[in-house]
C-alpha positions, 0 to 999 in steps of 0.5 A: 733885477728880477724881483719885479718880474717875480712880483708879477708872475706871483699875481699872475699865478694868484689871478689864474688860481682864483679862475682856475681852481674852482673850475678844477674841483667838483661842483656840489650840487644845490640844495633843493629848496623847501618852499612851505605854503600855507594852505589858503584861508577857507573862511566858512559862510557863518564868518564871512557874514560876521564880517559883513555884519562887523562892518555894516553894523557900525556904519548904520548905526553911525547914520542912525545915531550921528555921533559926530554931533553928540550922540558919541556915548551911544555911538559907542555902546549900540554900535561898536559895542556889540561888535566889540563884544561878539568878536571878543566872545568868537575869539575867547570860545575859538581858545576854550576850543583849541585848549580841548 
């Protein structure tokens, strides 16, 4: 007879512990966050016109040379070429730098 009344004050019990017992206890205070921010990239004159350069190159020569009808072997040696070339160089000198 009273085992059902005792099974809903157990879950009654149980549904107030849950609200009330983490309201009973101290709260801890929250982790101050770390925010980490790369510095913003400061690109130098001489690398902003590589760039320009990488890019304007291969499109004259393009215009020039007009690979997409047969010149593709030049195309590729006097336009993309030196490009190719110079980046690889930069990228090489820039680990022989860091190494020191």
């Amino acid at each position: 007879m009273f085992s059902g009344i005792q099974e809903i004050l157990i879950i009654v019990l149980i549904i107030s512990a849950i609200f009330l017992v983490p309201r009973m206890m101290n709260p801890r205070p929250a982790p101050q966050k770390v925010v980490l921010r790369r510095a913003p990239l400061k690109l130098s004159w001489s690398l902003r016109l590589a760039v320009i350069l990488s890019i304007l190159w291969p499109v004259a020569c393009a215009f020039y040379f007009k690979p997409w009808q047969q010149n593709l072997i030049l195309f590729a040696t006097m336009g993309i070429g030196p490009v190719v070339v110079g980046w690889s160089l930069k990228w090489v000198l820039a680990g022989m730098k860091n190494k020191r």
